[in-house]
N, C-alpha and C positions, 0 to 999 in steps of 0.2 A: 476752636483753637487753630485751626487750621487756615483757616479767614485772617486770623492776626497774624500769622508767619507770612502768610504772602502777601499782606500790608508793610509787615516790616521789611518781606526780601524787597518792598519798592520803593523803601528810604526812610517810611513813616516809625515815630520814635512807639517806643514799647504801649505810653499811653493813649497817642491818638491811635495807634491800632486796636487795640480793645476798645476805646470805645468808640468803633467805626463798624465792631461788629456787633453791636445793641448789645451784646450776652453779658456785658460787667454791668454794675450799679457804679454811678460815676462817682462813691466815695474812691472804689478799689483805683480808678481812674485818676483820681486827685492825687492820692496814697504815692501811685506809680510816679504821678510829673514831680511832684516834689522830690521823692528820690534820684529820679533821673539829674534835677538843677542841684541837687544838694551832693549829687556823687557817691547816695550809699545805698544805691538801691535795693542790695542783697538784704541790708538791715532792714530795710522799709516794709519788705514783702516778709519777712521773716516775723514780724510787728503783726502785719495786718491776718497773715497766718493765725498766731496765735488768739489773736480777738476771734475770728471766726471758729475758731477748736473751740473756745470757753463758749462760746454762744450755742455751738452744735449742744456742748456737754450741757446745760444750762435747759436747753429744751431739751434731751432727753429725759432728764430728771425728773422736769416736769409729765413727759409722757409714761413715766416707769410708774410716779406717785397716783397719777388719775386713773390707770389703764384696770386696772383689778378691782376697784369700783366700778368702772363701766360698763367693766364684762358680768360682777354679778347684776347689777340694773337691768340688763340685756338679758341674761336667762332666767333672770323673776319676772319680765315683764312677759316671757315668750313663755312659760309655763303658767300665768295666770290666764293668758288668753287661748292655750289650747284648753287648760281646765273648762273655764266657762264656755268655749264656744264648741266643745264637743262633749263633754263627760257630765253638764250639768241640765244641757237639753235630753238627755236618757232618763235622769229620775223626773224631769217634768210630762213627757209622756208616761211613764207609769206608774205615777200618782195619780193621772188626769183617768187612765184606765181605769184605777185601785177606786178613783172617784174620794181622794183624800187630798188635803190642802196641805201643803207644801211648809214645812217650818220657815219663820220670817225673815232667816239670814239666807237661807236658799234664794227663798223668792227676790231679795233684793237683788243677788247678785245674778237672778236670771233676768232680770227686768234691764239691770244696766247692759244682760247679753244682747236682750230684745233689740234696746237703743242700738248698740252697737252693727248689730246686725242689719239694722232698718238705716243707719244713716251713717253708717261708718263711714263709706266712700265720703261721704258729704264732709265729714267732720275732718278725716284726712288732708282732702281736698282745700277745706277752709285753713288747716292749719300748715300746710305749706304754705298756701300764697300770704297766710299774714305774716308767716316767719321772710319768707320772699320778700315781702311789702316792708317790714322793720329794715333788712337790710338796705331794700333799696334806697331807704326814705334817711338814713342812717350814712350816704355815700353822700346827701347833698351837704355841704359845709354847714348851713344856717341850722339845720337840725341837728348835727351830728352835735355841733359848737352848744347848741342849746341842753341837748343830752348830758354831754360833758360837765359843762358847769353846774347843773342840777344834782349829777352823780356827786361829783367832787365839793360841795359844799358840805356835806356830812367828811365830820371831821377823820374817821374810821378810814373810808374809801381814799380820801385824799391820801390821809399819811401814807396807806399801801398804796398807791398810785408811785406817791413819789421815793418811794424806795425803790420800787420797781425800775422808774423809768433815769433814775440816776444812777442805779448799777449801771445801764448799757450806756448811757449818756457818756458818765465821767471816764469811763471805759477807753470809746471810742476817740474822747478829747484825748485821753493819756496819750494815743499812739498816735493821733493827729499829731501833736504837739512835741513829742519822741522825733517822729519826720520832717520835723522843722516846719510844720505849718504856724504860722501866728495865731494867737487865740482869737482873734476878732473874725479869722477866714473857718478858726475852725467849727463854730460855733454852729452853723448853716449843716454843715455835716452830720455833725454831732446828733442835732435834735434829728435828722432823718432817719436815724437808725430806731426811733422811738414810736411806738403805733399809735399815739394818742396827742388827735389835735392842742387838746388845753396846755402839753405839756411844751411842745412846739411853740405857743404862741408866746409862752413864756419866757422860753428859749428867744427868742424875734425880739420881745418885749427888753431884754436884757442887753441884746449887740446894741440896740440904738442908745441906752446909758449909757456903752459901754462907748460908743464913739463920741460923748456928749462929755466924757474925764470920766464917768465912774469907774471904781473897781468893781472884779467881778462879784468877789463876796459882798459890796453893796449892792449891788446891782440884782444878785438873788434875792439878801432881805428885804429888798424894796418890794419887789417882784414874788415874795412868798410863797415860792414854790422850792423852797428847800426846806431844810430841817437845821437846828445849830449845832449840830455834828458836821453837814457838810459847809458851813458859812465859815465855820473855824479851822476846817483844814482847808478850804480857799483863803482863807485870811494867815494862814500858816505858808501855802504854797506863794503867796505875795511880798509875802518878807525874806523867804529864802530865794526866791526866786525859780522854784522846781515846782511848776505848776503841775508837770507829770505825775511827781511824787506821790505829790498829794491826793491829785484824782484816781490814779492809780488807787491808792492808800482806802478812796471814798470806795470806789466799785468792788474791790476784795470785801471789803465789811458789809457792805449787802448783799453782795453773794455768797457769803457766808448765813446772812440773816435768813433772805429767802430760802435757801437751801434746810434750813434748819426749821421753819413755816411748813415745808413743802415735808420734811420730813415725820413733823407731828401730824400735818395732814395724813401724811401714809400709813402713818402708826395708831391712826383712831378712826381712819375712813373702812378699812376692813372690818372692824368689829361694828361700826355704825350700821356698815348697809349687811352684815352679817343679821344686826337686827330686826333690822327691816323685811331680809329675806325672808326669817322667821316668823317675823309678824302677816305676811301675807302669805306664807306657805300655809302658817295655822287656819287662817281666815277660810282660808280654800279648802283646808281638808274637814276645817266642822262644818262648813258649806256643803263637804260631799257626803260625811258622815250622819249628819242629823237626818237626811231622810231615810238613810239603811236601819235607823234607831228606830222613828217612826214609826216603818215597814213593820220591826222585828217585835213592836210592843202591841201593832196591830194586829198580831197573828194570834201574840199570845192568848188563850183562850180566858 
């Protein structure tokens, strides 16, 4: 911030000083020049405010609804593998003493200790760099492009894609649009705010109809990357002339949607992986218990 004050103290206006100091993404840059030619800038930044609050709040939600899933995932995964790699090598030396064969759920799961133990590194090793290798191979466009359209042809994926990716879209349009930017200029923005090429190209795919006469709600139905919930409040926003309104109007109702997705998430993922915990807690403890059985039927005389 301090970089952009002493560009301003040397005559440079609000926006080319931010972005002279690379730290802004050149939407907030836009946001700022149009406020400055339009004269309301205090509104502009006050706009662009409030989209970054809902977006913060938006991923938190998301991080509140995954987080307690992950942490049990994480202490079943880290109590199976201290199970097996210390407390299930103890009954297999003193059976091997006893000169007794090991029950068949034991033995499996010391055999996968064995593997693990003999090639662990190896298998570690291999599954980073393939995870490494997906992303990398995942950065170049022709893959990623290819990726996307395979995912998004099953009808499931696409529909939540595109709720997803029109909450933040029609969002960012609203306030673009609020600041006096034209929809034709804002559209370029817009899709940036969105992580997913297909959705983007869509977005691309619709400004060149839209500079050819179409409207915009043709120009999505053409383009089929909407839903007819959002065609009709474009086609609503076109007659009355408040295109804000409307998109505004579109991004509340999937932010409601998703929020309400993410909630049933939250509300069946605890007792899911609570299942789960159970079911390999059990797995583990008749793994440690059936050779104490064993031992104690072997004694009886």
């Amino acid at each position: 911030m301090k970089l952009a004050v002493d560009y301003m103290e040397k005559g440079m206006a609000v926006s080319e000083a931010l972005g002279q100091t690379g730290l802004f993404p050149s939407l907030v840059c836009r946001i700022v020049s149009a406020g400055e030619r339009a004269g309301n800038l205090e509104q502009m930044l006050y706009l662009l405010g409030q989209y970054y609050e809902q977006a913060d709040k938006q991923r938190r939600f998301m991080m509140d609804a995954l987080s307690y899933p992950l942490f049990l995932m994480v202490c079943t995964t880290a109590m199976a593998v201290g199970i097996v790699a210390f407390i299930l090598p103890v009954f297999e030396a003193m059976f091997e003493q006893m000169q007794m064969p090991l029950p068949a759920m034991t033995a499996y799961m010391l055999a996968g200790a064995h593997i693990l133990q003999s090639y662990g590194a190896a298998l570690a090793a291999g599954t980073v760099t393939g995870i490494a290798s997906l992303f990398l191979l995942l950065r170049r466009p022709g893959v990623r492009r290819y990726t996307e359209d395979k995912l998004f042809s099953i009808s499931v994926l696409r529909r939540l894609c595109v709720i997803f990716c029109w909450q933040r879209f029609s969002q960012m349009l609203a306030v673009q649009i609020r600041c006096g930017i034209p929809l034709l200029d804002a559209l370029d923005d817009g899709a940036a705010v969105v992580p997913v090429d297909w959705f983007r190209r869509a977005v691309n795919q619709a400004a060149r109809r839209l500079e050819n006469g179409t409207s915009f709600s043709q120009a999505v139905r053409l383009g089929q990357f909407g839903t007819p919930y959002i065609e009709t409040m474009l086609l609503v926003g076109e007659t009355t002339g408040r295109y804000e309104d409307a998109l505004q109007a579109v991004s509340e109702y999937y932010q409601w949607r998703i929020q309400s997705r993410l909630s049933v998430v939250r509300r069946l993922a605890g007792p899911l992986m609570l299942l789960v915990v159970g079911a390999v807690i059990g797995t583990l403890v008749i793994s440690c218990m059936l050779p104490l059985l064993d031992m104690a039927a072997g004694m009886v005389p």
